[in-house]
Backbone bond lengths (Angstrom), bond angles and torsions (degrees), N, CA, C in turn:
res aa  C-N    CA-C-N  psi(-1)  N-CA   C-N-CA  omega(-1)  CA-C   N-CA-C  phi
1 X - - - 1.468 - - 1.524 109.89 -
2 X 1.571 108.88 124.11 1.883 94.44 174.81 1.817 91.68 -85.39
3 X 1.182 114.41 177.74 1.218 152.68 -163.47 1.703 125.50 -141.78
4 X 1.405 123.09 74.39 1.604 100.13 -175.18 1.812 98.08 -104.63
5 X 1.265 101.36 141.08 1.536 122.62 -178.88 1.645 126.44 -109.24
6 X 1.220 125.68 90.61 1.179 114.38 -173.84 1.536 112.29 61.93
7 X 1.290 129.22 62.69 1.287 118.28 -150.28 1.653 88.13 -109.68
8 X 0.876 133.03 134.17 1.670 154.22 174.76 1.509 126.33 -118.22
9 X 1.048 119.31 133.64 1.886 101.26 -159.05 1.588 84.34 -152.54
10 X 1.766 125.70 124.36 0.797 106.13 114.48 2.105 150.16 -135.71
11 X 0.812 117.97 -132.28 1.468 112.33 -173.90 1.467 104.25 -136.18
12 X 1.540 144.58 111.78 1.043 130.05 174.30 1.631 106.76 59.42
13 X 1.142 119.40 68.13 1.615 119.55 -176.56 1.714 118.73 44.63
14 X 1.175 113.84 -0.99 1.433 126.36 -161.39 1.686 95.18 -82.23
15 X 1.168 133.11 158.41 1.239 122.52 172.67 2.003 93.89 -122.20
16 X 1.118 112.65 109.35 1.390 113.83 164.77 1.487 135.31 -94.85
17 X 1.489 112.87 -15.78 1.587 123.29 161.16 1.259 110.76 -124.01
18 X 1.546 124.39 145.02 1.462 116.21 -161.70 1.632 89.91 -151.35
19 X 1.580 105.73 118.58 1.145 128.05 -167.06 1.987 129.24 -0.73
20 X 1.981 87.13 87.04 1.010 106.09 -178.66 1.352 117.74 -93.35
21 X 1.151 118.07 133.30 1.565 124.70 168.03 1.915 102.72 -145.91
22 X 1.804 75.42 143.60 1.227 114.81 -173.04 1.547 129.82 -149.31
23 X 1.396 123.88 147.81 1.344 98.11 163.78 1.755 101.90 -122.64
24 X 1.419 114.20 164.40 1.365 100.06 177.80 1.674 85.96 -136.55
25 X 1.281 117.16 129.06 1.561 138.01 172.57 1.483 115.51 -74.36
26 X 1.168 107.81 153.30 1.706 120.08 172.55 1.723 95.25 -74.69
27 X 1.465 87.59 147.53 1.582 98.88 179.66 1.156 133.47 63.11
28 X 1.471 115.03 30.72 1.308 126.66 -164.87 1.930 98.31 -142.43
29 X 1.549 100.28 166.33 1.187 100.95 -169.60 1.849 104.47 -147.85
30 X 1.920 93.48 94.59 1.354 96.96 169.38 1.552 136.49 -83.15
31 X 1.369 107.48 176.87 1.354 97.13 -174.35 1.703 96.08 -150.50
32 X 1.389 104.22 130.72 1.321 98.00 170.45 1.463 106.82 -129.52
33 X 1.525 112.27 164.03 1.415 124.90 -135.73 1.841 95.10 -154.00
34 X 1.421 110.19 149.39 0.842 133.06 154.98 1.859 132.49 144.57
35 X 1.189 130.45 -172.14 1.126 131.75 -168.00 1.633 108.56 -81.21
36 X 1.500 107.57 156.20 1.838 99.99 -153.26 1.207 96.62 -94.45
37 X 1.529 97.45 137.45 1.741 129.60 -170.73 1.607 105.23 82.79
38 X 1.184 121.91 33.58 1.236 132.47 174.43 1.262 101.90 -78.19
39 X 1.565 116.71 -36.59 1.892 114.64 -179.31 1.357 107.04 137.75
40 X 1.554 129.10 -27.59 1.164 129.71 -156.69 1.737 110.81 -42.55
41 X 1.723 109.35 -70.04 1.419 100.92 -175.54 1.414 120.24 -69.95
42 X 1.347 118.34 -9.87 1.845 126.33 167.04 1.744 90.61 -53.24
43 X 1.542 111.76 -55.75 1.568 113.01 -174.14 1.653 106.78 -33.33
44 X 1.426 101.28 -62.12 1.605 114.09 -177.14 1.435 126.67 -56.76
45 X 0.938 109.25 -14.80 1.442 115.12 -175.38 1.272 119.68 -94.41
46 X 1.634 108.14 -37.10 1.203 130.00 162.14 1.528 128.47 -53.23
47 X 1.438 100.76 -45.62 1.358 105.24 165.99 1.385 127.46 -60.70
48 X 1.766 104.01 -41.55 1.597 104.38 163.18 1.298 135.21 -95.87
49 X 1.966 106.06 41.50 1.460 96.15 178.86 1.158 120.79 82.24
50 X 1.171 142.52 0.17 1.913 151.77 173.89 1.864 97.16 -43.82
51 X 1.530 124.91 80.02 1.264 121.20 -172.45 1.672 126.18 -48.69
52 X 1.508 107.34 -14.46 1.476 117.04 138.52 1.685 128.62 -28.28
53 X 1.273 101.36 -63.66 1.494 107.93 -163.44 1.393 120.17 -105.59
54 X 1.661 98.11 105.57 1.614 110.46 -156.03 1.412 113.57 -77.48
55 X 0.998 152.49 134.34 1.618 161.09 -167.46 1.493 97.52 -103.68
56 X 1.834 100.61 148.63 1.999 79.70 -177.46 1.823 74.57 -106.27
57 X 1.544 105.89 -178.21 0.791 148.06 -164.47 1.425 120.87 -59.89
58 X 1.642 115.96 -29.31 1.546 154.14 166.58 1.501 80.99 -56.54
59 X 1.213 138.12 -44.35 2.068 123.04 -133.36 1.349 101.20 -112.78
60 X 1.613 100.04 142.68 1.480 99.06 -140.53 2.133 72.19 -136.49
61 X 1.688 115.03 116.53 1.250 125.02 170.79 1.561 108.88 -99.87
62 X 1.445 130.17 87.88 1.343 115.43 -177.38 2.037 111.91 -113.54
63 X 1.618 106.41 121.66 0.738 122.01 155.37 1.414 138.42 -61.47
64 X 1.708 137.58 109.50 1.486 115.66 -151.45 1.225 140.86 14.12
65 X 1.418 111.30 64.13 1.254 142.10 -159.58 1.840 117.87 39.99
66 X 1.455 104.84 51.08 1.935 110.93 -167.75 1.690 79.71 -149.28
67 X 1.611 80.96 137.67 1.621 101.69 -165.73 1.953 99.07 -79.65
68 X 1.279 123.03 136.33 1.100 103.84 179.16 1.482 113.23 -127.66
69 X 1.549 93.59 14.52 2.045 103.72 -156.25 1.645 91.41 -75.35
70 X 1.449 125.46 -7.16 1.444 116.33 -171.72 1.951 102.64 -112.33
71 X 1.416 99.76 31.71 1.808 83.78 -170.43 1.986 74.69 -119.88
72 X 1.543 104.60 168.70 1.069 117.18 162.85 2.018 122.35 -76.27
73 X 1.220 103.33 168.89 1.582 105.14 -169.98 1.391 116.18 -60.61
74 X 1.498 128.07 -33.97 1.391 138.36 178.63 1.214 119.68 -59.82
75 X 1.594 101.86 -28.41 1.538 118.09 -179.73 1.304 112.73 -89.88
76 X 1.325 117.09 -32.42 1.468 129.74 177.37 1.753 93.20 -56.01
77 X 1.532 107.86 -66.01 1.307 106.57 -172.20 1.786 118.86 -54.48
78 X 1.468 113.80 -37.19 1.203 96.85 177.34 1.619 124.24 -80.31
79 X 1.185 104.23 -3.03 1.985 106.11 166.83 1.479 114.91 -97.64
80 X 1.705 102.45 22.78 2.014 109.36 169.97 0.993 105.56 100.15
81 X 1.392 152.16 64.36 1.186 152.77 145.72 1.322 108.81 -105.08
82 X 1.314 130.93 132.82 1.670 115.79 147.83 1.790 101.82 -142.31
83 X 1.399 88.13 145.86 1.754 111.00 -168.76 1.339 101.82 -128.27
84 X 1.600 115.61 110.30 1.665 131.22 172.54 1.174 112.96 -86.75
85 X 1.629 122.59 148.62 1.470 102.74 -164.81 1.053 97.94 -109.57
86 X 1.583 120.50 167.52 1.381 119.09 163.16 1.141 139.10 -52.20
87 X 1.536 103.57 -17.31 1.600 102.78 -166.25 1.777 86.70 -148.81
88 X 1.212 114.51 86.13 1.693 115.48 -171.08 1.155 123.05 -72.88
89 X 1.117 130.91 115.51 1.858 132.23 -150.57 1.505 94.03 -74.57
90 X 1.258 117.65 173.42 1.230 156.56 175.08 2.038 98.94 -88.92
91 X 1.623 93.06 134.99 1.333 94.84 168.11 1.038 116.70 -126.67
92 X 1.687 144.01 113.52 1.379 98.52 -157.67 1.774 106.91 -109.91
93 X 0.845 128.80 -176.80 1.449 141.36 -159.56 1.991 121.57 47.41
94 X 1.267 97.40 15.09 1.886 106.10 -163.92 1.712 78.44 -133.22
95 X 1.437 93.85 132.50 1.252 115.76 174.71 1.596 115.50 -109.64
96 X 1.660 115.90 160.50 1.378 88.94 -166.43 1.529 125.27 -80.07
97 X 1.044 99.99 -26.00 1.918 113.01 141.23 1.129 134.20 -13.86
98 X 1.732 106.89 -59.58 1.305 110.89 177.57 1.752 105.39 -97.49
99 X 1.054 123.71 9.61 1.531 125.80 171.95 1.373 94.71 -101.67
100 X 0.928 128.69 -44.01 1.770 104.55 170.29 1.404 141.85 -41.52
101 X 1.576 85.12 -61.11 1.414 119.23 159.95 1.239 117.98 -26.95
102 X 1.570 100.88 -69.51 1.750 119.87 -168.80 2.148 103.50 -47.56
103 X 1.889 80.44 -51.03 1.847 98.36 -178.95 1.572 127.60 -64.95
104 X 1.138 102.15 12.35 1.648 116.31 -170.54 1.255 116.23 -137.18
105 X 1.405 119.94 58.62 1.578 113.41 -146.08 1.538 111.66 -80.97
106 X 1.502 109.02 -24.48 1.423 148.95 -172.77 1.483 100.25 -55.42
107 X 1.102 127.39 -24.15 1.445 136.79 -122.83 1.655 116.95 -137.09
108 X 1.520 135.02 122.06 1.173 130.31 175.30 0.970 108.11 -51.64
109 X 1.669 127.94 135.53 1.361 134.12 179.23 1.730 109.50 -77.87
110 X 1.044 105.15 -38.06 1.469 91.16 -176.13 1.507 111.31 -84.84
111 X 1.348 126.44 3.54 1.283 143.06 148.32 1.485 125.80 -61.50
112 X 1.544 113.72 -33.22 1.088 130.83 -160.58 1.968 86.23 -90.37
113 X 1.340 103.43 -59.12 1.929 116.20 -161.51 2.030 95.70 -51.04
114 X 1.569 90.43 -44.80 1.697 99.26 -165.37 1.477 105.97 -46.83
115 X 1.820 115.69 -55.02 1.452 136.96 -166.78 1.783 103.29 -78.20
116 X 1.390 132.03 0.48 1.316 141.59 167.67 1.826 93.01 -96.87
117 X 0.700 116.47 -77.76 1.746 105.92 -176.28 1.253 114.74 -47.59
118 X 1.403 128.66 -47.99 1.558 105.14 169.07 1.349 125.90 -50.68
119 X 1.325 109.55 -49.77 1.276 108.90 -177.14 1.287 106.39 -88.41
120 X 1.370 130.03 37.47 1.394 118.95 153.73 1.434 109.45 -108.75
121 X 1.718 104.38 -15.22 1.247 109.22 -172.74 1.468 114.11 -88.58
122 X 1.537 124.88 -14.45 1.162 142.75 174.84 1.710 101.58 -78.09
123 X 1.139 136.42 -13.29 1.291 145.25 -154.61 1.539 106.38 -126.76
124 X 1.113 113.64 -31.85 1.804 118.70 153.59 1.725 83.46 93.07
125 X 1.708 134.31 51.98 1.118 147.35 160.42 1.712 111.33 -85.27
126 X 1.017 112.66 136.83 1.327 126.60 -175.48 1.484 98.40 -60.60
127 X 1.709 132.66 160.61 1.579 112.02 153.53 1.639 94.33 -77.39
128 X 1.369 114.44 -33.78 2.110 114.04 -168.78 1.769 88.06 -46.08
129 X 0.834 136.64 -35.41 1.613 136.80 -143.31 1.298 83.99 -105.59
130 X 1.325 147.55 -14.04 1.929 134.94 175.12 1.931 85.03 -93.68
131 X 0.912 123.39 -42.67 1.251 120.76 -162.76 1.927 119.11 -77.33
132 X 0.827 86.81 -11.56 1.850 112.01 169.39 1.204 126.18 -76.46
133 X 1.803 124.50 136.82 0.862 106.64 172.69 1.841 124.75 -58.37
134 X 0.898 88.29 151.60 2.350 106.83 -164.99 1.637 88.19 -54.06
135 X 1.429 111.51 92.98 1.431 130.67 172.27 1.198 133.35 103.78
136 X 1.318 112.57 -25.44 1.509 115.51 -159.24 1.006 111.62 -69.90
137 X 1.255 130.36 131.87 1.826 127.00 -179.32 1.462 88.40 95.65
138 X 0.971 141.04 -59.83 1.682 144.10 -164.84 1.096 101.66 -23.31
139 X 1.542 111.43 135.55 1.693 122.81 162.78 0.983 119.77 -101.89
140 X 1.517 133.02 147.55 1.683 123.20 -156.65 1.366 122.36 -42.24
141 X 1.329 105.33 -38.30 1.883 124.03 -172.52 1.636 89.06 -53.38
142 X 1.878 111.73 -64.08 1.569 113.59 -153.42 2.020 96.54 -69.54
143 X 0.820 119.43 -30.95 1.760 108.62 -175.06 1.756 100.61 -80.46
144 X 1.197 123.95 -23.56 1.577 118.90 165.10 1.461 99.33 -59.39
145 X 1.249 119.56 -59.40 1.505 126.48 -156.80 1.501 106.17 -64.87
146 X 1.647 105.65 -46.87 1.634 99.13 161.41 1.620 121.18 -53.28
147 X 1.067 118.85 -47.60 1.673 121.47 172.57 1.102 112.86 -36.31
148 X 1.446 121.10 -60.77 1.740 121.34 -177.14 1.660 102.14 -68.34
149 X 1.490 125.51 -39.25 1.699 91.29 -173.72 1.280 110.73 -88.16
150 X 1.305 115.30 9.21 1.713 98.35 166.54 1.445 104.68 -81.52
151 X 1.513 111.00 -50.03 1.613 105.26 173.04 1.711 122.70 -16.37
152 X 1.820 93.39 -51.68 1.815 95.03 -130.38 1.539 84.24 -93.78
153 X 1.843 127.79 -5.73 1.272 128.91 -150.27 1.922 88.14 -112.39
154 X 1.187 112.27 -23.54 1.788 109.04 173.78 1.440 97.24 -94.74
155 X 1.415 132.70 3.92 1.166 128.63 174.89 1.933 119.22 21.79
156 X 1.650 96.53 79.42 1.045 119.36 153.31 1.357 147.15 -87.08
157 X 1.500 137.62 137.63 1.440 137.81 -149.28 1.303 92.91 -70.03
158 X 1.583 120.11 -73.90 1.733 137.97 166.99 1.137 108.66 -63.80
159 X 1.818 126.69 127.24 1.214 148.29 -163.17 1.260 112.42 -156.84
160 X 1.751 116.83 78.53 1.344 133.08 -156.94 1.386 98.09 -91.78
161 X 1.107 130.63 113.35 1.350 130.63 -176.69 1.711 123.79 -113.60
162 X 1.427 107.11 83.34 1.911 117.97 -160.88 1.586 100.18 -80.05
163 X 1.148 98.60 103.14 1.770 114.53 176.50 1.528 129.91 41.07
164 X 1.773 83.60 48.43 1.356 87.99 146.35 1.060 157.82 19.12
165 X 1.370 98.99 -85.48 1.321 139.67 -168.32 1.769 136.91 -80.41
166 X 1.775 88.32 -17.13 1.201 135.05 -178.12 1.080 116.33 -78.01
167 X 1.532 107.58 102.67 1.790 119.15 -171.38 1.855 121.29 74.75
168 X 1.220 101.03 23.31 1.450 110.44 -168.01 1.625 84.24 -106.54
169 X 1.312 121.84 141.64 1.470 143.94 135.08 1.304 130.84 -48.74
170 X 1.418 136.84 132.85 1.374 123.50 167.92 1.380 135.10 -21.93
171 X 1.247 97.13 -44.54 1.906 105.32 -176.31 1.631 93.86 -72.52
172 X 1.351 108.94 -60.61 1.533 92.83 -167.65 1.407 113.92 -62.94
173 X 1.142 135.32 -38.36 1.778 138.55 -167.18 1.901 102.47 -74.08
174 X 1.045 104.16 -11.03 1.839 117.49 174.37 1.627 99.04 -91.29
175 X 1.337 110.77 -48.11 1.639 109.02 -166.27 1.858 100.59 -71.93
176 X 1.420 120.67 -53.05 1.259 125.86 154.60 1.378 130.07 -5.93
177 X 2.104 100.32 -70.38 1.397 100.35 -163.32 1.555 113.97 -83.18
178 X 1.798 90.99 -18.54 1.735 103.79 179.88 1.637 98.15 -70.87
179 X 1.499 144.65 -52.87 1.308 116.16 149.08 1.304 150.40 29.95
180 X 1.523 88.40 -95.23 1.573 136.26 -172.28 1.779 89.59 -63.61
181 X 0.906 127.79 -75.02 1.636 138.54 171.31 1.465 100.82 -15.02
182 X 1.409 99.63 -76.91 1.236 120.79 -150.20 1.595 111.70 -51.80
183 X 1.552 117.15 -38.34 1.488 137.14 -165.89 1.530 99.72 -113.71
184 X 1.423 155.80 15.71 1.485 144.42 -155.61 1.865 87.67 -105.39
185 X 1.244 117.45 13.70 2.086 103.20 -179.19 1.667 89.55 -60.63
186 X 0.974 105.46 120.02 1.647 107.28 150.45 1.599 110.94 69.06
187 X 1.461 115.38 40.30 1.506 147.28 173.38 0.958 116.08 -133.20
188 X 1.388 112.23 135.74 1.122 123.99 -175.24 1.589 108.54 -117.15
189 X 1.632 128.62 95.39 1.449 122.99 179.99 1.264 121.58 -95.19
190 X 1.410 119.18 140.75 1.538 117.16 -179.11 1.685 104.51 -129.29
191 X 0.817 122.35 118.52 1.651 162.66 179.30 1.463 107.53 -80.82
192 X 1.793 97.32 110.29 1.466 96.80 175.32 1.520 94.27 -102.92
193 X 0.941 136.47 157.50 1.441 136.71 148.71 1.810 127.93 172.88
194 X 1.137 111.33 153.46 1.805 112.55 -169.52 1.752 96.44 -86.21
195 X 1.123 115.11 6.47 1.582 103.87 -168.76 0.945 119.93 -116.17
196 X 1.760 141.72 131.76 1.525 105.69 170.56 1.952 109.00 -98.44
197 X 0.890 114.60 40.18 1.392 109.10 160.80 1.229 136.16 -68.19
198 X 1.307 125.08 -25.95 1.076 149.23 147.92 1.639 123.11 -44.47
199 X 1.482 124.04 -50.06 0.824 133.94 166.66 1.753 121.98 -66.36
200 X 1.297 106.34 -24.53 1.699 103.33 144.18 1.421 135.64 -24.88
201 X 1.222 108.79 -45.49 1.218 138.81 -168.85 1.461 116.84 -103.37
202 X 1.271 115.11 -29.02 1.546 110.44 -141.38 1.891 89.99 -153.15
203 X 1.649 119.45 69.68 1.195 106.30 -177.10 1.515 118.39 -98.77
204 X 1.729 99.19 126.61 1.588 126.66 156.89 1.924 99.54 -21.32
205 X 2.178 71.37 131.74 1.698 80.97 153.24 1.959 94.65 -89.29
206 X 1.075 117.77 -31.94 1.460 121.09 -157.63 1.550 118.17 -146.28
207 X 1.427 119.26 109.88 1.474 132.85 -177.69 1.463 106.58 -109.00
208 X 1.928 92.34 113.39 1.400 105.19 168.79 1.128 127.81 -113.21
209 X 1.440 108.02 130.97 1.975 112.06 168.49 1.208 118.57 -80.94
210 X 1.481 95.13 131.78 1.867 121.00 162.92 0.887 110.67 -133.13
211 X 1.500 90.02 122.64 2.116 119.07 164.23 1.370 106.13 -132.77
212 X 1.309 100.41 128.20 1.494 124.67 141.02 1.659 86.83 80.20
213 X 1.647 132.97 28.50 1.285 128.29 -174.39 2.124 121.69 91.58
214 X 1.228 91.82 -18.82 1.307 115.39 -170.58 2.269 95.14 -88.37
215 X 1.675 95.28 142.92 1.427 103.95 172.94 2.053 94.63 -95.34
216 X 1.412 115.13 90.93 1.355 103.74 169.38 1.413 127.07 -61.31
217 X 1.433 121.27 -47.99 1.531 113.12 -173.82 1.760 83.19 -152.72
218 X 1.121 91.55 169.56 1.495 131.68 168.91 1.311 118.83 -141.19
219 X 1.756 114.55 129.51 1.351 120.75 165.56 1.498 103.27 -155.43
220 X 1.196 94.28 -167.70 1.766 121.65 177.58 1.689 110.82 -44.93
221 X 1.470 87.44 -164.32 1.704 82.66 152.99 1.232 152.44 -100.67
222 X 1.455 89.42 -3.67 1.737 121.04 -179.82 1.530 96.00 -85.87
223 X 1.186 132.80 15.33 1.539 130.52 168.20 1.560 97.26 -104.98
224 X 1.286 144.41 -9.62 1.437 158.54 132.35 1.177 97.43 -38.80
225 X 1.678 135.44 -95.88 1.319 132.00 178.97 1.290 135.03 -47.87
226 X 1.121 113.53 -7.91 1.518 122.89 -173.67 1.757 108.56 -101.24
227 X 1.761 119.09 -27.69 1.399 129.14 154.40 1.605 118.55 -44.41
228 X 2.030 103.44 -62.97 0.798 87.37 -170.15 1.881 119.86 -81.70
229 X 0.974 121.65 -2.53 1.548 126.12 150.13 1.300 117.66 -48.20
230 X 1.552 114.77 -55.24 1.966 102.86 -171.72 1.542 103.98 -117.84
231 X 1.097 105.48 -2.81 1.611 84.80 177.25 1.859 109.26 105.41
232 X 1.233 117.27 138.10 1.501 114.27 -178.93 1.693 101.73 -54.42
233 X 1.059 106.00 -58.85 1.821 107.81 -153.93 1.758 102.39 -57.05
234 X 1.318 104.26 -45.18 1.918 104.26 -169.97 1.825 83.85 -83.19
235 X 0.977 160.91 59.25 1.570 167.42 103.96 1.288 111.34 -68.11
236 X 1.401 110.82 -66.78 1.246 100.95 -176.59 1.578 128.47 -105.05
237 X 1.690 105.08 6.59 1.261 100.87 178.45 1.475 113.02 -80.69
């Protein structure tokens, strides 16, 4: 279970999250929501350590009940965190194959290559596209689609997923959420995104609003449909 406590963040003296608490459960599938620069991926970054985004002293990050807001991001990641970015760089000469590999040191390699092809093949990934440098040529759909099988192939507890949804096509944002379904036993995913299209596919135990740094409401999933009907501000005003 993560744990955020009074969580306060800011950037350049700026304060961009202002005492957030939350809990997010195993086996559940959040979603957070709101208007842009509301805070959401500041949220994400924060959680994994982004040495940018300072936490005051009040904010309390606990990993299965173990404080982790004072360890660095590598460490965050190796006690189950993983954070996809919005905009997933290009690597060039490292394939995602061999970035797995490299990231799994623990781990039989040909164990590691076997459990990357299934789940690339469950994900409707090219093999030309495992064999490539990690993005290049990639179209938004295929570097989303890479995002989730690195996720689901380092098999992490926390699986923060910052817009998704963003620049993906029907086929791919269907192949994605069917995924996400398929593998969530004993995962816990959190969903950044302005859209609910996604949620078509892929329904929240729990949809949360952020504005302006602030957690405004929490609900179901019909608090997804009911945004995009009136709008963030007449929701929660």
């Amino acid at each position: 279970m993560l744990d955020l406590k009074n969580l306060s963040v800011t950037v350049e003296k700026r304060k961009i999250i202002k005492n957030f608490s939350y809990s997010f459960k195993p086996g559940k599938i959040y979603v957070i929501m709101g208007p842009n620069g509301s805070g959401k991926s500041s949220l994400a970054y924060s959680i994994m350590g982004h040495p940018s985004y300072k936490i005051s002293t009040k904010s309390r990050i606990s990993l299965d009940k173990k404080r982790i807001d004072n360890i660095a991001p590598e460490k965050r990641s190796g006690k189950g965190i993983f954070l996809s970015f919005q905009s997933p760089l290009s690597l060039s000469g490292v394939t995602v194959r061999e970035l797995l590999r490299l990231a799994s040191p623990n781990r039989d390699p040909l164990e590691v290559r076997q459990q990357t092809d299934k789940y690339a093949d469950e994900l409707k990934i090219s093999k030309e596209l495992l064999t490539r440098s990690l993005n290049e040529g990639a179209s938004g759909g295929e570097k989303k689609k890479l995002e989730t099988l690195q996720a689901a192939v380092l098999d992490k507890k926390i699986m923060i997923f910052d817009e998704i949804d963003t620049g993906v096509d029907v086929d791919a944002l269907r192949a994605i959420a069917t995924f996400l379904r398929k593998h969530k036993k004993n995962k816990t995913y959190i969903l950044i995104t302005h859209y609910n299209r996604i949620l078509k596919y892929l329904k929240p135990d729990k949809v949360l609003i952020l504005i302006d740094g602030d957690l405004k409401k929490v609900g179901d999933k019909k608090l997804a449909s009911q945004i995009e009907k009136k709008g963030y501000l007449k929701l929660v005003s």
